[in-house]
C-alpha positions in Angstrom: 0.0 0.0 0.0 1.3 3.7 -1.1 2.1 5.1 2.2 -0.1 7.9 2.6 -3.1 5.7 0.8 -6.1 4.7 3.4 -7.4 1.9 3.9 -10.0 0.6 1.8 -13.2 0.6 3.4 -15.1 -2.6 3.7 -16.9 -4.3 0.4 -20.5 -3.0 0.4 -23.3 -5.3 0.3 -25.4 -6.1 -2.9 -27.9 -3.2 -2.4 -31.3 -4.1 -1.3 -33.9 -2.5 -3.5 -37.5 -1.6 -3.4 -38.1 -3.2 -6.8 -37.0 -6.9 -8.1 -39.0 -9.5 -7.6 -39.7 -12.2 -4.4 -39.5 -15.6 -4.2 -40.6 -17.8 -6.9 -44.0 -18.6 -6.5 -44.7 -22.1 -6.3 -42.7 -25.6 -4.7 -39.6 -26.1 -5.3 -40.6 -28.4 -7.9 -41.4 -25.7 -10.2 -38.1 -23.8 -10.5 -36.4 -23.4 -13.4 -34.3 -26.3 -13.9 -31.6 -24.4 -15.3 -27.9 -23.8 -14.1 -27.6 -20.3 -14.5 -30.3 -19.8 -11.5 -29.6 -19.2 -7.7 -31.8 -21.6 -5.5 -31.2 -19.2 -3.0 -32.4 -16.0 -4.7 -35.2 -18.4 -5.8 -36.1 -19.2 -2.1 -36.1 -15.7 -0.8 -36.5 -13.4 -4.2 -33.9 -11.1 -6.3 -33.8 -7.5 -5.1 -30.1 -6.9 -6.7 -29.0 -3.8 -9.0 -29.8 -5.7 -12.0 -31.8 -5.9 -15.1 -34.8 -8.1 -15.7 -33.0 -10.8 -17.6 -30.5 -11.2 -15.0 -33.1 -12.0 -11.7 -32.1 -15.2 -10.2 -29.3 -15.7 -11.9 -26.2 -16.1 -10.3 -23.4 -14.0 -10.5 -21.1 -15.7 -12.4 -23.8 -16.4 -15.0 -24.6 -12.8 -15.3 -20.8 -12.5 -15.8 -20.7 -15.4 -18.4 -23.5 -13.9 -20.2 -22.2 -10.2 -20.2 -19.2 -11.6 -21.5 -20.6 -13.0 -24.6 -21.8 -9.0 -25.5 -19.3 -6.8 -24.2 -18.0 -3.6 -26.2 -14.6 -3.8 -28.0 -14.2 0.0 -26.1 -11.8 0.0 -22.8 -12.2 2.5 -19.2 -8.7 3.6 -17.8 -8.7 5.8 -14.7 -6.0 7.4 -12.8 -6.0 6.8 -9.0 -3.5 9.0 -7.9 -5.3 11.0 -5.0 -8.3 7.9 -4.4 -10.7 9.9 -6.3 -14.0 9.2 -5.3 -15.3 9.4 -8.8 -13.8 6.2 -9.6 -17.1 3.7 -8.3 -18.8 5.8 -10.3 -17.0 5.4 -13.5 -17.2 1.6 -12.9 -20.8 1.4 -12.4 -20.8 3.9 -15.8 -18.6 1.4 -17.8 -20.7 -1.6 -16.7 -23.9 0.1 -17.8 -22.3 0.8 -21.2 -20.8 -2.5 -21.8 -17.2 -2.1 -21.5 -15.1 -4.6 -22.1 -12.5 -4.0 -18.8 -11.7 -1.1 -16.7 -8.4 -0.3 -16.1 -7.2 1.4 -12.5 -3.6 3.2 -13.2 -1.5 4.0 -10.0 -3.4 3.0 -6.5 -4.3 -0.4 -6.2 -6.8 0.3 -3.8 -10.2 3.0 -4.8 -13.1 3.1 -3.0 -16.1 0.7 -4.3 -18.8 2.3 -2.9 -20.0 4.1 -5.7 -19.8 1.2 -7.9 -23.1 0.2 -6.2 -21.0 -3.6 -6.4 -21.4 -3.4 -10.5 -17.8 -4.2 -10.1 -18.4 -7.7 -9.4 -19.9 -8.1 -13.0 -17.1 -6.1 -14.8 -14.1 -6.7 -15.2 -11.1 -5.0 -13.2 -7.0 -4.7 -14.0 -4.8 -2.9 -12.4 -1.7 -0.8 -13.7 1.2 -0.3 -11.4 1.5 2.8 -13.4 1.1 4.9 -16.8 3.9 3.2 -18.6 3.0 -0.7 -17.5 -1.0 0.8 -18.8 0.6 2.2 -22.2 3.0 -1.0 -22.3 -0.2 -3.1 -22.5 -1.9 -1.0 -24.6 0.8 -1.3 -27.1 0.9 -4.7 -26.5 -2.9 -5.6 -27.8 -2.9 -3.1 -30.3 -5.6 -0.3 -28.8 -5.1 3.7 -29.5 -5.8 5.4 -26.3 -8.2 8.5 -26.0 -7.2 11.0 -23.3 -10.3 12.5 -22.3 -9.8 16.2 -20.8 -9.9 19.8 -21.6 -6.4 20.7 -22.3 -4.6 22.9 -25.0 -5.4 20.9 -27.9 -7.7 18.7 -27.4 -11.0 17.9 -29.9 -14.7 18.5 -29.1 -15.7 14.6 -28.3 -18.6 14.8 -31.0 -16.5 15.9 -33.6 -13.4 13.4 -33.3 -12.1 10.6 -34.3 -13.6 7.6 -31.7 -12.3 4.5 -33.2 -14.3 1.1 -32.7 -11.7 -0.4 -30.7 -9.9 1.8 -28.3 -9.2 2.6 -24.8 -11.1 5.8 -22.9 -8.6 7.3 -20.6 -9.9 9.5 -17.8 -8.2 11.4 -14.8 -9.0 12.8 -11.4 -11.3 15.0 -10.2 -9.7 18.4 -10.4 -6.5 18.0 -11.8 -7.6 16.1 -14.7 -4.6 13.9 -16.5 -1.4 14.0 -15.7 1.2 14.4 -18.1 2.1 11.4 -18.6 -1.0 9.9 -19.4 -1.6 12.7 -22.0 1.5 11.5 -23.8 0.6 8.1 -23.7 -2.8 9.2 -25.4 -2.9 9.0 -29.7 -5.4 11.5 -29.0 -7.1 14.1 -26.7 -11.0 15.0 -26.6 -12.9 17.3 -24.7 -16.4 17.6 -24.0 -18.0 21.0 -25.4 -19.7 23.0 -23.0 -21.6 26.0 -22.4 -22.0 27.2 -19.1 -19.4 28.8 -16.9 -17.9 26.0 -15.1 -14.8 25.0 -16.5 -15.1 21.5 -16.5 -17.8 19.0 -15.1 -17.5 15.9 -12.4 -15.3 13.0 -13.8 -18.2 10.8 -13.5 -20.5 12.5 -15.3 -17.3 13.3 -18.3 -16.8 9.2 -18.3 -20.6 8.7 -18.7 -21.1 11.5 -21.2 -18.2 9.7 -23.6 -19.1 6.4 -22.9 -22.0 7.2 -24.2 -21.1 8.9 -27.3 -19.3 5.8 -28.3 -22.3 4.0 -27.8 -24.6 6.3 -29.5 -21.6 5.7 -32.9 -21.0 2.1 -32.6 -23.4 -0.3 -30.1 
């Protein structure tokens, strides 16, 4: 652990939710003879953060079956200062479909924001920028800086290819120069408000997005 890094706090529990559904109605000899179900949600009902399809399933089946769909597009983060922002951006890139998310720097982020979508995606870590841009050399994916700096290209109006590697920073100071240079390119989200720039969260869902909107 980084020295002045604190300790991760304590994996949340699946959230309970007002919505889902409750036990499966019927005797046990009417469940769904079928591998991919949980006897126990089965027994006492599904109130996970998950989509219709995916009630009573178990985990690793959802993960199987996401698996099989995933986008060719790739989530990098910077965890320099144990941004908050990053949970976030994990439950963002699970939403959208992404094939991994990468955490550059600290080992350790705080999960809480994920709302435990990170148990469906998955998660590899990066000692730092240059072992991240090592392996993105390595398998062949451009990487596309996302921040507001000299340079940079209004998101909607760039170049987002099909296969590729979204790289976003901190909260604040954005992305550090390194991780700039290791980009092939730089995009920026156009804005027209005062604020110079928006949360991270909301900048990783916004691109995300935008990829989606071009190529899911």
């Amino acid at each position: 652990m980084h020295p002045s890094e604190p300790a991760e706090p304590a994996e949340p529990a699946e959230p309970e939710l007002a919505v889902g559904v409750g036990p499966w109605p019927g005797s046990q000899d009417s469940w769904p003879d079928d591998a991919r179900y949980d006897r126990d949600l089965l027994a006492d009902g599904d109130r996970r953060n998950v989509i219709d399809r995916y009630r009573y399933w178990t985990m690793d089946a959802i993960v199987a079956d996401l698996d099989e769909h995933r986008h060719p597009f790739h989530v990098a983060i910077e965890n320099w200062q144990h941004d908050m922002n990053i949970g976030s951006i994990v439950r963002s890139a699970n939403a959208f479909g992404a094939a991994e998310v990468h955490i550059i720097g600290r080992r350790r982020w705080n999960r809480r924001g994920a709302m435990v979508t990170d148990r469906y995606q998955h998660v590899r870590h990066h000692e730092d920028v240059a072992d991240f841009a090592a392996w993105a050399h390595d398998a062949g994916i451009p990487v596309i800086a996302v921040d507001n700096v000299p340079g940079s290209v209004p998101v909607d109006r760039a170049d987002l290819p099909e296969r590729c590697v979204l790289l976003f920073g901190q909260e604040g100071p954005g992305l550090s120069p390194d991780a700039v240079a290791a980009a092939s390119a730089v995009v920026e989200i156009t804005q027209y408000g005062s604020t110079r720039s928006i949360n991270a969260s909301a900048a990783a869902a916004v691109v995300m997005y935008e990829w989606c909107r071009r190529w899911a």
